[in-house]
Backbone atoms as SQL, in Angstrom:
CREATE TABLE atoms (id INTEGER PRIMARY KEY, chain TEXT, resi INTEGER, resn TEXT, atom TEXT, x REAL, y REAL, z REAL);
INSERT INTO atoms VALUES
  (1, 'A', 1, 'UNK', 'N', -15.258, -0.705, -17.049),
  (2, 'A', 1, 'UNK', 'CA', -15.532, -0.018, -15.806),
  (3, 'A', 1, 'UNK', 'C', -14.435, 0.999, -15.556),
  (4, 'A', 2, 'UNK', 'N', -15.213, 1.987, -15.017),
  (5, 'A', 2, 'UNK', 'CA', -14.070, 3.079, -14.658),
  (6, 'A', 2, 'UNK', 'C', -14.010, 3.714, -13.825),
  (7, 'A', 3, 'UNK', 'N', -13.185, 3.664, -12.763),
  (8, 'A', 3, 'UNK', 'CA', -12.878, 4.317, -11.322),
  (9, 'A', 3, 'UNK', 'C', -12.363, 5.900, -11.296),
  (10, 'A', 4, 'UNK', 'N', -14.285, 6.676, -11.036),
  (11, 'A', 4, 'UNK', 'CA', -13.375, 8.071, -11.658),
  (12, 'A', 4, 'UNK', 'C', -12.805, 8.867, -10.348),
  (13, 'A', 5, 'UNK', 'N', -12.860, 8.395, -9.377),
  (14, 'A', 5, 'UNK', 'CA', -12.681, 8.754, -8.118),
  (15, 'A', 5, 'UNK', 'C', -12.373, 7.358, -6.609),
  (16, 'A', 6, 'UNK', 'N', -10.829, 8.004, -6.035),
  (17, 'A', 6, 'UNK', 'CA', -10.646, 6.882, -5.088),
  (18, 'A', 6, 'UNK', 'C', -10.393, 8.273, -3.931),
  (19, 'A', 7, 'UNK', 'N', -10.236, 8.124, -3.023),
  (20, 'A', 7, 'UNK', 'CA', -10.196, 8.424, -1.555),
  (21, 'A', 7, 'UNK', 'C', -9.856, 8.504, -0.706),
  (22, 'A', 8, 'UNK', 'N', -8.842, 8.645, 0.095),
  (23, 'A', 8, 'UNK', 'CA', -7.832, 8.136, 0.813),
  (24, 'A', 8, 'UNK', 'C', -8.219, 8.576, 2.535),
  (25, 'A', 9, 'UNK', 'N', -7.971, 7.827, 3.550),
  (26, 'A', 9, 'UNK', 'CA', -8.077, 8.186, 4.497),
  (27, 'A', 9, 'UNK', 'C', -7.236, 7.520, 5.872),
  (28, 'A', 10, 'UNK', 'N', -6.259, 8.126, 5.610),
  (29, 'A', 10, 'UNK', 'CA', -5.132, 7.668, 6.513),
  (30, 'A', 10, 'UNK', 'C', -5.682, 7.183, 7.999),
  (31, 'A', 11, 'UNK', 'N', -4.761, 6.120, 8.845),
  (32, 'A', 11, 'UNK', 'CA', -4.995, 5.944, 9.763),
  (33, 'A', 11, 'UNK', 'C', -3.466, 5.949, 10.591),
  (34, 'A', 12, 'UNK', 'N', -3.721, 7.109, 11.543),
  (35, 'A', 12, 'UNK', 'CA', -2.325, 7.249, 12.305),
  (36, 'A', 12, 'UNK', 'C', -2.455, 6.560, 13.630),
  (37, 'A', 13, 'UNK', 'N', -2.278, 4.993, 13.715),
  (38, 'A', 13, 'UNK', 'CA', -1.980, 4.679, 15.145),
  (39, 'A', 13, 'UNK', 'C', -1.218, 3.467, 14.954),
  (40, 'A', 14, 'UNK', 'N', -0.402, 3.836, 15.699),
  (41, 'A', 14, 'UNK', 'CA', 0.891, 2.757, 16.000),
  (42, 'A', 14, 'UNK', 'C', 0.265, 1.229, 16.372),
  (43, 'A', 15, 'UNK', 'N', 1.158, 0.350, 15.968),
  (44, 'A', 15, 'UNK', 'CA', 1.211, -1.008, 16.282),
  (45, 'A', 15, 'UNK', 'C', -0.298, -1.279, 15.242),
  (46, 'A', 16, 'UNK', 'N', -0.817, -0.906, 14.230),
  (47, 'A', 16, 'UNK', 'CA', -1.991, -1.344, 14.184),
  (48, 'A', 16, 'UNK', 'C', -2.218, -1.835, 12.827),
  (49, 'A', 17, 'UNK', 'N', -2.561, -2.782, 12.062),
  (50, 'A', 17, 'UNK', 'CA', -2.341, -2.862, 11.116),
  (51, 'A', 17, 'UNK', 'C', -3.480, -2.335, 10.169),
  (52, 'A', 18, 'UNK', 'N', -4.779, -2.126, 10.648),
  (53, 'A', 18, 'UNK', 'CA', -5.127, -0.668, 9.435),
  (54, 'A', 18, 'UNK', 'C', -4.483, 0.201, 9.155),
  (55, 'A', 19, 'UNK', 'N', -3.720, 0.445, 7.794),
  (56, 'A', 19, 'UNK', 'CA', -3.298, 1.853, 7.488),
  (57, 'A', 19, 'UNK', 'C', -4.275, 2.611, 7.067),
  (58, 'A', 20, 'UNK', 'N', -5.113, 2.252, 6.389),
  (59, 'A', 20, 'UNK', 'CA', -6.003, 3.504, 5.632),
  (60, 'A', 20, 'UNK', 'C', -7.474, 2.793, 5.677),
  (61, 'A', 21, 'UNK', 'N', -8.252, 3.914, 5.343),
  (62, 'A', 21, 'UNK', 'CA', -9.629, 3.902, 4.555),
  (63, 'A', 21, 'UNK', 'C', -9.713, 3.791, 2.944),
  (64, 'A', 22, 'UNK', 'N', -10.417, 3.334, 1.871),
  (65, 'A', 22, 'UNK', 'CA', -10.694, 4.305, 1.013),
  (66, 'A', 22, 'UNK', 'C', -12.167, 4.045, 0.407),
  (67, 'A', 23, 'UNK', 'N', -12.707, 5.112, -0.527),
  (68, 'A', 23, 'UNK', 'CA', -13.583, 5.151, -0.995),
  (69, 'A', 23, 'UNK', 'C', -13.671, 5.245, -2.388),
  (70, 'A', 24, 'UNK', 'N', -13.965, 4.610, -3.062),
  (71, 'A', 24, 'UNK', 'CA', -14.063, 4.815, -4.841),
  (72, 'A', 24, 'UNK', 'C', -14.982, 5.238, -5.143),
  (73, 'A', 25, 'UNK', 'N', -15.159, 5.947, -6.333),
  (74, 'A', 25, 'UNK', 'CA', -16.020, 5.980, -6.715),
  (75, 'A', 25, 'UNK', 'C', -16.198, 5.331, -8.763),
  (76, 'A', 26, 'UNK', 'N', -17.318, 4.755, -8.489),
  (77, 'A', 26, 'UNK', 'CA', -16.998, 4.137, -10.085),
  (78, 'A', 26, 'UNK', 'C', -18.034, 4.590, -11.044),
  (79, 'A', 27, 'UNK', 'N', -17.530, 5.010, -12.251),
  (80, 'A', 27, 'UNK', 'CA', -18.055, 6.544, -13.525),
  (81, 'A', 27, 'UNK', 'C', -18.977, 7.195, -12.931),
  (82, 'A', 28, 'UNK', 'N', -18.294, 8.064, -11.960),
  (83, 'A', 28, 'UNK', 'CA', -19.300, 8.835, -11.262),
  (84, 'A', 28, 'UNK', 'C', -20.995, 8.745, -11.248),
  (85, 'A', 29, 'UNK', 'N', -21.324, 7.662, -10.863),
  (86, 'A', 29, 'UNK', 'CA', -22.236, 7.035, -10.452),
  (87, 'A', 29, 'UNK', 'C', -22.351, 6.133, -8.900),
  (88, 'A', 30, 'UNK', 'N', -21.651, 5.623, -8.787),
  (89, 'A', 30, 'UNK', 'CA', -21.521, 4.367, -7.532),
  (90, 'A', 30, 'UNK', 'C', -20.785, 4.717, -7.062),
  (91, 'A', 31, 'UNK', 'N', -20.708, 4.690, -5.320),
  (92, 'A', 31, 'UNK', 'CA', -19.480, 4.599, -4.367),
  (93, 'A', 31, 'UNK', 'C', -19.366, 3.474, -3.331),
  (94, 'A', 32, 'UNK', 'N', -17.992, 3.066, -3.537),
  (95, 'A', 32, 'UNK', 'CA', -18.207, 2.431, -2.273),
  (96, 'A', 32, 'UNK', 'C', -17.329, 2.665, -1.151),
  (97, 'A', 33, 'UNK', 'N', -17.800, 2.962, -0.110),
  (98, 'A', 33, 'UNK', 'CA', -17.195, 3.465, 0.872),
  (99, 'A', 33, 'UNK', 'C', -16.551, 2.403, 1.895),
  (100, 'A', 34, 'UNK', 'N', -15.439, 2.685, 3.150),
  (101, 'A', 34, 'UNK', 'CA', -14.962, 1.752, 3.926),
  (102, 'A', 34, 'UNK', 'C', -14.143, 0.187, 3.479),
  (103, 'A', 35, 'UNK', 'N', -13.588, 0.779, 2.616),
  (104, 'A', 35, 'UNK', 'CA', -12.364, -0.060, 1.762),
  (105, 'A', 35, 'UNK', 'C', -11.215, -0.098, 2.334),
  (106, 'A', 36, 'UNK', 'N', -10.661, -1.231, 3.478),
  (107, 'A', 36, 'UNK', 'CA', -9.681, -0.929, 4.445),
  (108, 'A', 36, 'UNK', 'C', -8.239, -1.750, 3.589),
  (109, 'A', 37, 'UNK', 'N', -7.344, -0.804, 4.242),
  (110, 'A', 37, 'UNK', 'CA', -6.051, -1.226, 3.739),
  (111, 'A', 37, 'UNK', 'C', -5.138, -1.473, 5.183),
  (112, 'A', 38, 'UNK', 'N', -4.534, -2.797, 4.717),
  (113, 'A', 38, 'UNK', 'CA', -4.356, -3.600, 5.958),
  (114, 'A', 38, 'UNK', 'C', -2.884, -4.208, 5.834),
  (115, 'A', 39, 'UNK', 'N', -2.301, -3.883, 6.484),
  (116, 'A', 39, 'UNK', 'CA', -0.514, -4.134, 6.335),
  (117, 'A', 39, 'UNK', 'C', -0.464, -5.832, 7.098),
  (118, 'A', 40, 'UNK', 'N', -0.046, -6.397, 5.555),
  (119, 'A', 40, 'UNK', 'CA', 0.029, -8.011, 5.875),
  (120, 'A', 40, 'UNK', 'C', 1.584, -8.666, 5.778),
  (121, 'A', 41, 'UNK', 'N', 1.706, -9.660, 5.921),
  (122, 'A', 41, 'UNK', 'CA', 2.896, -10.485, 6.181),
  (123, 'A', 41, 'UNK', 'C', 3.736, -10.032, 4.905),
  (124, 'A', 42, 'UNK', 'N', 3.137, -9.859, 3.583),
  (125, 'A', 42, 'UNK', 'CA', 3.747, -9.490, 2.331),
  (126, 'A', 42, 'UNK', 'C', 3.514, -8.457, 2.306),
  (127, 'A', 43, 'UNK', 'N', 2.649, -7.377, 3.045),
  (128, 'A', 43, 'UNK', 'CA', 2.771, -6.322, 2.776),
  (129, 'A', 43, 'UNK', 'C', 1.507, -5.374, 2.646),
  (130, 'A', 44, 'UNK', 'N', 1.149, -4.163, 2.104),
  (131, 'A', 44, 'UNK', 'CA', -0.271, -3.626, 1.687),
  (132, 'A', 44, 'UNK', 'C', -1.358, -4.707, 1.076),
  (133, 'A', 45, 'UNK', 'N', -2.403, -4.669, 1.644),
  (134, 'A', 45, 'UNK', 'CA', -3.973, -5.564, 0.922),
  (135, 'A', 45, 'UNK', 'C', -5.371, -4.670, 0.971),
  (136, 'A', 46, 'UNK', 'N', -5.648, -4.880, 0.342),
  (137, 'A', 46, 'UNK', 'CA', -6.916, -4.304, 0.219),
  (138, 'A', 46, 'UNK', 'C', -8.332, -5.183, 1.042),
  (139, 'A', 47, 'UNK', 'N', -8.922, -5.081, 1.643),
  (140, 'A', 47, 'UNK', 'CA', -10.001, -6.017, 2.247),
  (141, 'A', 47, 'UNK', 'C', -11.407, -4.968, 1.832),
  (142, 'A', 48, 'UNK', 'N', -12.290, -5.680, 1.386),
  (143, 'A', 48, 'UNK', 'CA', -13.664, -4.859, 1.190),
  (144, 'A', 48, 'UNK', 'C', -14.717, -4.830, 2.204),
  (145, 'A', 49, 'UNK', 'N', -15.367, -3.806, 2.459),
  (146, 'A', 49, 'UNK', 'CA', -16.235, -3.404, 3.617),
  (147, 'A', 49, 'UNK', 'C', -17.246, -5.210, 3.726),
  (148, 'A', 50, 'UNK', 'N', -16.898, -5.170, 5.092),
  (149, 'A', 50, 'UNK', 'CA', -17.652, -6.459, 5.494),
  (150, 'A', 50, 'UNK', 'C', -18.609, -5.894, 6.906),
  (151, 'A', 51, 'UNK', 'N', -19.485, -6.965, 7.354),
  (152, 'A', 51, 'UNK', 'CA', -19.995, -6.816, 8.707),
  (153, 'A', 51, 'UNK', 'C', -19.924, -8.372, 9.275),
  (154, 'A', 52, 'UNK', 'N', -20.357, -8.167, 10.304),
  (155, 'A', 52, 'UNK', 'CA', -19.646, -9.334, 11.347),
  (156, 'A', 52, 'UNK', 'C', -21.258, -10.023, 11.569),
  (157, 'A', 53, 'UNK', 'N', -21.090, -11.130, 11.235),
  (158, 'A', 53, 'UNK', 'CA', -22.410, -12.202, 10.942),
  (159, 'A', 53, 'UNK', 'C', -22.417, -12.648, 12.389),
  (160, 'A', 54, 'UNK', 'N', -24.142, -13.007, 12.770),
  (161, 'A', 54, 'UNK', 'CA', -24.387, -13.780, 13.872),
  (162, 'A', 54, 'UNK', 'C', -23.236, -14.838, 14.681),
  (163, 'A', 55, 'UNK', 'N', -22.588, -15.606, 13.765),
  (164, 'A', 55, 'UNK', 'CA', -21.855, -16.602, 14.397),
  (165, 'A', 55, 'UNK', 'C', -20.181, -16.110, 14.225),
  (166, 'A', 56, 'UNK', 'N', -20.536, -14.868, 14.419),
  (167, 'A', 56, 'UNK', 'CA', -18.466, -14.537, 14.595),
  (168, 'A', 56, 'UNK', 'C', -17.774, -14.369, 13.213),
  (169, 'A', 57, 'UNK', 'N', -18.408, -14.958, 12.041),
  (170, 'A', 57, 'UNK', 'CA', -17.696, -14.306, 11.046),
  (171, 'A', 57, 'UNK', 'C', -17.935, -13.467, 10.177),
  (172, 'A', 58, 'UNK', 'N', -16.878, -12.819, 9.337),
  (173, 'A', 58, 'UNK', 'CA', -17.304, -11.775, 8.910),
  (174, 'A', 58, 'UNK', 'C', -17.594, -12.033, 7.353),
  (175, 'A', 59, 'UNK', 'N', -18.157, -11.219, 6.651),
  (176, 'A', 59, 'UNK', 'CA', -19.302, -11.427, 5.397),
  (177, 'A', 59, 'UNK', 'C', -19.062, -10.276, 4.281),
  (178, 'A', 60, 'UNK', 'N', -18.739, -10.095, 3.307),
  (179, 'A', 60, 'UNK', 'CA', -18.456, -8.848, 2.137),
  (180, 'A', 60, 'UNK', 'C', -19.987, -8.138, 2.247),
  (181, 'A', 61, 'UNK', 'N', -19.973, -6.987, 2.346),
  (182, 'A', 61, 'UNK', 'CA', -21.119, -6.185, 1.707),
  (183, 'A', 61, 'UNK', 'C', -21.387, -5.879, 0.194),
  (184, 'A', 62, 'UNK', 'N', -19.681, -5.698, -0.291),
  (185, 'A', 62, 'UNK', 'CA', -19.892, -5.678, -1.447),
  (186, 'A', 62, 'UNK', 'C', -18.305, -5.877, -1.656),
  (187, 'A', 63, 'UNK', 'N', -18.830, -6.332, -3.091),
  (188, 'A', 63, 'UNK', 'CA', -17.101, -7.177, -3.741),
  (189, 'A', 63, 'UNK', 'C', -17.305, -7.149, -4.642),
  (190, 'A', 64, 'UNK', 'N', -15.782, -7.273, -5.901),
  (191, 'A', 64, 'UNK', 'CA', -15.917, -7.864, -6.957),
  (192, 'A', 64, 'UNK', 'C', -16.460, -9.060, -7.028),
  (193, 'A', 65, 'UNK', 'N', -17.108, -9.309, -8.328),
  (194, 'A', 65, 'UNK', 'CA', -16.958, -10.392, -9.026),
  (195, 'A', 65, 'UNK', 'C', -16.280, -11.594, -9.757),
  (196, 'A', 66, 'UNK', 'N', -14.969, -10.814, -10.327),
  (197, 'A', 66, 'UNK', 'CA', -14.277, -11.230, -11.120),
  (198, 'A', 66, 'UNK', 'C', -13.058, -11.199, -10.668),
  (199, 'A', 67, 'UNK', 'N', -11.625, -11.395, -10.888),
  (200, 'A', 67, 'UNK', 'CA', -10.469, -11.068, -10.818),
  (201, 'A', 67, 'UNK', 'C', -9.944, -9.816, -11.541),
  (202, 'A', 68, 'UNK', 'N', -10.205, -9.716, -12.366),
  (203, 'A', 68, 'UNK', 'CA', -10.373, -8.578, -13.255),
  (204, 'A', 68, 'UNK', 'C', -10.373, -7.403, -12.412),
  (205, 'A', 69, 'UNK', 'N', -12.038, -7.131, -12.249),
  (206, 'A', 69, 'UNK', 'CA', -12.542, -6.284, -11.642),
  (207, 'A', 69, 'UNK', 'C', -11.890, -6.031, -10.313),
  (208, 'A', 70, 'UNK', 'N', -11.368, -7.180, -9.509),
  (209, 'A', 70, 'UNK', 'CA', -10.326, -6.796, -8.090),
  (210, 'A', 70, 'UNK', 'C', -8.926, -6.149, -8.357),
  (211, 'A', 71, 'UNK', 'N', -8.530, -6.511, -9.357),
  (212, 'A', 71, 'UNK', 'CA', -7.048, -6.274, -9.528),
  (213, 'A', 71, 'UNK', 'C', -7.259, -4.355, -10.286),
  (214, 'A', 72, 'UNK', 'N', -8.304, -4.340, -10.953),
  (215, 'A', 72, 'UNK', 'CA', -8.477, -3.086, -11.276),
  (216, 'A', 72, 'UNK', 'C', -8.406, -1.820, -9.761),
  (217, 'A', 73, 'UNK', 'N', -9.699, -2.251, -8.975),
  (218, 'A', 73, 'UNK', 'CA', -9.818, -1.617, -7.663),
  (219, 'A', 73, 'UNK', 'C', -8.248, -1.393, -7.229),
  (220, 'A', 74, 'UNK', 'N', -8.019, -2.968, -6.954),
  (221, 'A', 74, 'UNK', 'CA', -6.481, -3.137, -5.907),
  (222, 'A', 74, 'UNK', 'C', -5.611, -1.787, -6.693),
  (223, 'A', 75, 'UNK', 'N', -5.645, -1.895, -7.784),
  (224, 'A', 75, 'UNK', 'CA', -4.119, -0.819, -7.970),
  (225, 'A', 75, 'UNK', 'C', -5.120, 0.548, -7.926),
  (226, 'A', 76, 'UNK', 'N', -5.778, 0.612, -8.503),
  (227, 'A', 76, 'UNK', 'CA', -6.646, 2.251, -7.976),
  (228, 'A', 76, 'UNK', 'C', -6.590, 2.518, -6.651),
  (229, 'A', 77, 'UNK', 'N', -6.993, 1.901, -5.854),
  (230, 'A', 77, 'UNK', 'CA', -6.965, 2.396, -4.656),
  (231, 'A', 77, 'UNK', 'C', -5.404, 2.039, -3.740),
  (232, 'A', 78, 'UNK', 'N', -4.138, 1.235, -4.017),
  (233, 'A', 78, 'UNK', 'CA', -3.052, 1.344, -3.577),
  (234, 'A', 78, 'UNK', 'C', -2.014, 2.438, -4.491),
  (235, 'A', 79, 'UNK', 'N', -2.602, 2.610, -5.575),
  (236, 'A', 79, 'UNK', 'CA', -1.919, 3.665, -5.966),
  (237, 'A', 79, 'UNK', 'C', -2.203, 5.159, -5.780),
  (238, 'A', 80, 'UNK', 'N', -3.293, 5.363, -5.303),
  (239, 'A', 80, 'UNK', 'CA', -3.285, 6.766, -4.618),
  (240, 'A', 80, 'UNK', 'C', -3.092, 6.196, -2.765),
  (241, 'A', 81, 'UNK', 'N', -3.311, 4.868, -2.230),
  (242, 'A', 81, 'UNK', 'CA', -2.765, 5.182, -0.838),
  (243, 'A', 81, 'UNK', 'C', -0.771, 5.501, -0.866),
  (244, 'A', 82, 'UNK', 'N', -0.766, 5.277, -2.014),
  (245, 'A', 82, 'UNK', 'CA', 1.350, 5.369, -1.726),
  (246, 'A', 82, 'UNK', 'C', 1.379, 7.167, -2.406),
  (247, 'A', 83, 'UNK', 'N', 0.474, 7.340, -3.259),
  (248, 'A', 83, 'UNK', 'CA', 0.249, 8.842, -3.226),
  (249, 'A', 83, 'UNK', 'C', 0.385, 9.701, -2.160),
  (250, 'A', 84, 'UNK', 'N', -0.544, 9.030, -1.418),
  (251, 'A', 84, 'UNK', 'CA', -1.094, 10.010, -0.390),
  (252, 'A', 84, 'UNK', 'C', -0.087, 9.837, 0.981),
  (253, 'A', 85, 'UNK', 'N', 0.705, 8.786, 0.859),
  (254, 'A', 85, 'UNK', 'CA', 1.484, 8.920, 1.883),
  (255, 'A', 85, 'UNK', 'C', 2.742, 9.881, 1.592),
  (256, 'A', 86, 'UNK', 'N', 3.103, 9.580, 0.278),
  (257, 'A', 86, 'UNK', 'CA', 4.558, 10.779, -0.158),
  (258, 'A', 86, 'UNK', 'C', 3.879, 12.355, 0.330),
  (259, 'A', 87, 'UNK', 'N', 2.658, 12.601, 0.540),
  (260, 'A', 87, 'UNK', 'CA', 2.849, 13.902, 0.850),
  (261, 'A', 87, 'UNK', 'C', 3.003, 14.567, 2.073);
């Protein structure tokens, strides 16, 4: 699999722990959009677009499968959000 396109979309508001958006895109075919990056106790995480289920919790729309396949995303898309902040 190959991530020929990631996305970045900063979020400027204080106290908040969304930093960013992003969007991939994978061998220019598939995108997935609303890929939030979320400043945790250790630090940057990646969380994948979810919606909020009848009983209060929330649910993946779409996710990896594998570990593999997450750890691929995770550094594609945190390595252009530390990109995109140096500029």
């Amino acid at each position: 699999m190959k991530i020929s396109d990631v996305r970045i979309r900063l979020v400027n508001k204080e106290d908040n722990k969304l930093k960013a958006v992003a969007s991939i895109t994978i061998e220019d075919c598939f995108v997935v959009h609303d890929i939030k990056i979320v400043e945790g106790a250790d630090g940057v995480f990646i969380a994948m677009p979810s919606r909020k289920t009848n009983d209060g919790d929330y649910k993946d729309i779409a996710h990896p499968l594998n570990t593999e396949t997450r750890e691929l995303i995770k550094y594609a898309i945190l390595t252009a959000y530390n990109d995109e902040l140096k500029k």
